[in-house]
N, CA, C and O of each residue as an XYZ file, in Angstrom:
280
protein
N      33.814    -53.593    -31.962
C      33.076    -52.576    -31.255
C      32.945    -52.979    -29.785
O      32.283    -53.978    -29.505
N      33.556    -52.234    -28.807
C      33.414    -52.550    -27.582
C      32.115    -52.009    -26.445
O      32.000    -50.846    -26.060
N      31.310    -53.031    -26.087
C      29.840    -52.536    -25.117
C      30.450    -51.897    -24.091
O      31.246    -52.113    -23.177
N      29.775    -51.008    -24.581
C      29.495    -50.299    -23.084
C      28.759    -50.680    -21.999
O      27.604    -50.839    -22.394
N      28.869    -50.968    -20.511
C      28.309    -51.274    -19.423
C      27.938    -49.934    -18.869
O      28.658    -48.978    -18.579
N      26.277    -50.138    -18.769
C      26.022    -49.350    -17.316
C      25.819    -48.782    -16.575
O      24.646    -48.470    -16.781
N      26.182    -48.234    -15.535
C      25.924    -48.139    -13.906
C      24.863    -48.869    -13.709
O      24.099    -48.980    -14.668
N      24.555    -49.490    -12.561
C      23.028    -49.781    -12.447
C      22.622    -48.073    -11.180
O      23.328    -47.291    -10.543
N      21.073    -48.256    -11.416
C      20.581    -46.946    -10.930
C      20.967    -46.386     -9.392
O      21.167    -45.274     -8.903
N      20.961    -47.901     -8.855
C      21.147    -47.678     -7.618
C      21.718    -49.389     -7.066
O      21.315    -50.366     -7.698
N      22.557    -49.548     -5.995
C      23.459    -50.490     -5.645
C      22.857    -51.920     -5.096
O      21.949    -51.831     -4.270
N      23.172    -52.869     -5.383
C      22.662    -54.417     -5.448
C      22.326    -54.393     -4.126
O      21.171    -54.763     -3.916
N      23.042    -54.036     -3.044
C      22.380    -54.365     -1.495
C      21.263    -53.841     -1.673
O      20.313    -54.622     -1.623
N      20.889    -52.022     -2.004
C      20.182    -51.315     -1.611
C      18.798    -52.093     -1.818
O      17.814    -52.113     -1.079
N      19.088    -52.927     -3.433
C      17.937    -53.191     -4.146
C      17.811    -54.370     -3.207
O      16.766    -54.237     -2.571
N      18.514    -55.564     -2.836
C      17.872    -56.577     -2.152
C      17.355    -56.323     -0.654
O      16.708    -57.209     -0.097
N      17.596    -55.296     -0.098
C      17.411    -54.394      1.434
C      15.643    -54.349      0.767
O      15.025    -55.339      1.159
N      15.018    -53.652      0.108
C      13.943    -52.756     -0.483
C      13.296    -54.275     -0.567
O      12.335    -54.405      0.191
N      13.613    -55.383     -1.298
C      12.954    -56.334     -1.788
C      12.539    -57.172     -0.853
O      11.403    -57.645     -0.877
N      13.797    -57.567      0.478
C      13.186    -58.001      1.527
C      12.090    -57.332      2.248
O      11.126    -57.850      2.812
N      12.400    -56.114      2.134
C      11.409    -55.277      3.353
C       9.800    -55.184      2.491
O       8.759    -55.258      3.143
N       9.793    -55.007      0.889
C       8.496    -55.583      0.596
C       8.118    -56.859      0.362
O       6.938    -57.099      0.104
N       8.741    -57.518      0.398
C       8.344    -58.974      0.819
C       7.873    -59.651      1.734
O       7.158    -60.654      1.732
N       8.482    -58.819      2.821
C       8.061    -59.315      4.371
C       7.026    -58.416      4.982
O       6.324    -58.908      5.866
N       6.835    -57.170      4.632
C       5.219    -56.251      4.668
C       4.323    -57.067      4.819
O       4.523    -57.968      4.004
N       2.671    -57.441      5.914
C       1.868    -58.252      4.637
C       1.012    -56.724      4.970
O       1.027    -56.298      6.125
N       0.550    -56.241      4.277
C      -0.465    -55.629      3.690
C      -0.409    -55.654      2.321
O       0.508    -56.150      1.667
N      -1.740    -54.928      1.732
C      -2.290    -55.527      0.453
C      -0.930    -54.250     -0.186
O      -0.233    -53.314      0.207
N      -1.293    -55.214     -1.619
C      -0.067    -54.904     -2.475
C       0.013    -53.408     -2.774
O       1.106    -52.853     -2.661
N      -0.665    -52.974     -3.008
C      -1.263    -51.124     -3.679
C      -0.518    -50.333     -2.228
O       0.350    -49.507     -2.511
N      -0.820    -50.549     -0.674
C      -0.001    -49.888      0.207
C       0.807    -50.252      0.875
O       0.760    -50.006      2.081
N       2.138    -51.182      0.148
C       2.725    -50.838      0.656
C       4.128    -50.527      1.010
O       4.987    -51.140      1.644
N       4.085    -49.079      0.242
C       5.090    -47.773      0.012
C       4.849    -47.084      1.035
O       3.888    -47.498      1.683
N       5.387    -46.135      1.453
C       5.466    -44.647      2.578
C       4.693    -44.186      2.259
O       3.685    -44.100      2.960
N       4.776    -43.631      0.981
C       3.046    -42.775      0.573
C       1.879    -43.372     -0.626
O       1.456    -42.671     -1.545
N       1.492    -44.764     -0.394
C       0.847    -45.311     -0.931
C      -0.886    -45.155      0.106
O      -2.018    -45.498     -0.234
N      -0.525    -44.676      1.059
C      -1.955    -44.323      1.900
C      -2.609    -43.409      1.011
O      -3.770    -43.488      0.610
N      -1.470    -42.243      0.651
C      -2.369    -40.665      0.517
C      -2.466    -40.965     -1.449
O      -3.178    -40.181     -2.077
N      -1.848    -41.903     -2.100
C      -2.534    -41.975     -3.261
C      -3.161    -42.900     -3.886
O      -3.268    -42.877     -5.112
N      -3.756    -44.016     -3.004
C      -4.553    -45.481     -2.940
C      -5.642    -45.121     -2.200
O      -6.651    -45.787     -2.431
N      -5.765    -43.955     -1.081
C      -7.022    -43.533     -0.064
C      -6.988    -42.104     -0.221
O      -7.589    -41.609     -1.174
N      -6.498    -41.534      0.415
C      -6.701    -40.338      0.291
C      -7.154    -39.369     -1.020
O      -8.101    -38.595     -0.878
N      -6.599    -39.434     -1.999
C      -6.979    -38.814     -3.124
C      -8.250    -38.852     -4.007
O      -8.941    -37.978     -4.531
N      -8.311    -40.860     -3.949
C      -9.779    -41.034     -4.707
C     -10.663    -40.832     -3.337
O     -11.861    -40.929     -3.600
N     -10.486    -40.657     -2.384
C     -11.759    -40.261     -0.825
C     -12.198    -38.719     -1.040
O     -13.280    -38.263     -0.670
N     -11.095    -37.928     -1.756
C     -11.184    -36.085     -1.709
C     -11.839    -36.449     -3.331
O     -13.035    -36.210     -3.159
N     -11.745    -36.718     -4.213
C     -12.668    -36.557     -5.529
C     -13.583    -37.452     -5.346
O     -14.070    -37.427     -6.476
N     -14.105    -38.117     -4.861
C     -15.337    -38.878     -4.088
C     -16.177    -37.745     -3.363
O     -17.258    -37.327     -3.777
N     -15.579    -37.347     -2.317
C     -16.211    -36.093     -2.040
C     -16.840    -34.972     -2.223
O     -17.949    -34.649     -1.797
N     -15.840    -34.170     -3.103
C     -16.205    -33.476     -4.096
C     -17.127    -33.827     -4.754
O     -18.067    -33.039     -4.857
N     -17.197    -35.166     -5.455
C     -18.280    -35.023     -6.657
C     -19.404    -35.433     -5.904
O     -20.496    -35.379     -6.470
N     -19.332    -35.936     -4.431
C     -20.616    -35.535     -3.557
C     -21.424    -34.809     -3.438
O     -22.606    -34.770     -3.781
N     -20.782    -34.187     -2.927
C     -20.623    -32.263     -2.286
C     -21.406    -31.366     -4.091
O     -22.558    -30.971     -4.269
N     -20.389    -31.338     -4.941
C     -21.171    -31.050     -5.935
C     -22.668    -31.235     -6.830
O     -23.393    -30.428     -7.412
N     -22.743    -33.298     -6.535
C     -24.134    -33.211     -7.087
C     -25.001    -33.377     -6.323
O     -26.057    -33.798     -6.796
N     -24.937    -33.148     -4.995
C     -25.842    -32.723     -3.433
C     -26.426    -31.334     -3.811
O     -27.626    -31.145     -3.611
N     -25.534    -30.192     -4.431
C     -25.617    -28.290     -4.737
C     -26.203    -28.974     -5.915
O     -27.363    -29.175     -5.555
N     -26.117    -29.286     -6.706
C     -26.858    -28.826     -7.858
C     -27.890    -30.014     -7.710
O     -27.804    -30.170     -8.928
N     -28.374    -30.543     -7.506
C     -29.746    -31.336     -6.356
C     -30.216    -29.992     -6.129
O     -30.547    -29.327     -7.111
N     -30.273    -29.620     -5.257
C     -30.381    -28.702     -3.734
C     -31.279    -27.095     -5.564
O     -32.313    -26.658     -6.069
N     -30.151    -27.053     -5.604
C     -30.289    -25.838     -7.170
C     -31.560    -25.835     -7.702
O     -32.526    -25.077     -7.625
N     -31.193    -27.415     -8.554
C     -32.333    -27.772     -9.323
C     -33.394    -27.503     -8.840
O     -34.314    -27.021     -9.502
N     -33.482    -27.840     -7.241
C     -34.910    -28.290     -6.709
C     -34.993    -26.922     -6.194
O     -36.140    -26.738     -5.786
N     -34.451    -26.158     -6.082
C     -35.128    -24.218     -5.775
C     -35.394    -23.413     -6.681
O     -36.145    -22.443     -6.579
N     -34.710    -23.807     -7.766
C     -34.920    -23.044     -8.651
C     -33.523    -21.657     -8.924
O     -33.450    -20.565     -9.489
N     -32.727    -22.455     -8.221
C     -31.880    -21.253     -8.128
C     -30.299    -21.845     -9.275
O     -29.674    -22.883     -9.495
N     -30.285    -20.242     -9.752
C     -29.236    -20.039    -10.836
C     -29.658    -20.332    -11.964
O     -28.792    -20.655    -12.778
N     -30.731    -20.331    -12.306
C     -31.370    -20.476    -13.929
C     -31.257    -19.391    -14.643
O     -31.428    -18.208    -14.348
N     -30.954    -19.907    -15.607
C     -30.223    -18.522    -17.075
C     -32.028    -18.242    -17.389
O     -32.980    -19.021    -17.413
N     -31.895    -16.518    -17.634
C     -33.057    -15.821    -18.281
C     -33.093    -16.427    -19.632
O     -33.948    -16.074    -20.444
């Protein structure tokens, strides 16, 4: 039975090009990709917010009295 080889995904330079260039980065490990800002900061900062923003209104609700079911 003869193995089959293969392809690799993408070409041996490309991969040691990528490995130097994160190797030699120093920032912390989580950023640093191209878009490791907008899903390491940005994303958990906007649902941080939100659930600010939300239990600030229903604070604010509670304490007026407003939107209570008959």
């Amino acid at each position: 039975m003869a193995e089959a080889t293969e392809p690799p995904f993408r070409p041996r330079e490309k991969l040691l090009e990528k490995q130097r260039y994160f190797q030699n980065v120093h920032k912390h490990t989580y950023l640093k990709g191209p878009f490791d800002k907008i899903t390491s900061v940005a994303i958990p900062a906007a649902l941080a917010g939100t659930a600010l923003f939300l239990i600030g209104r229903g604070i604010y609700n509670m304490s007026h009295g407003i939107g209570k079911k008959e």
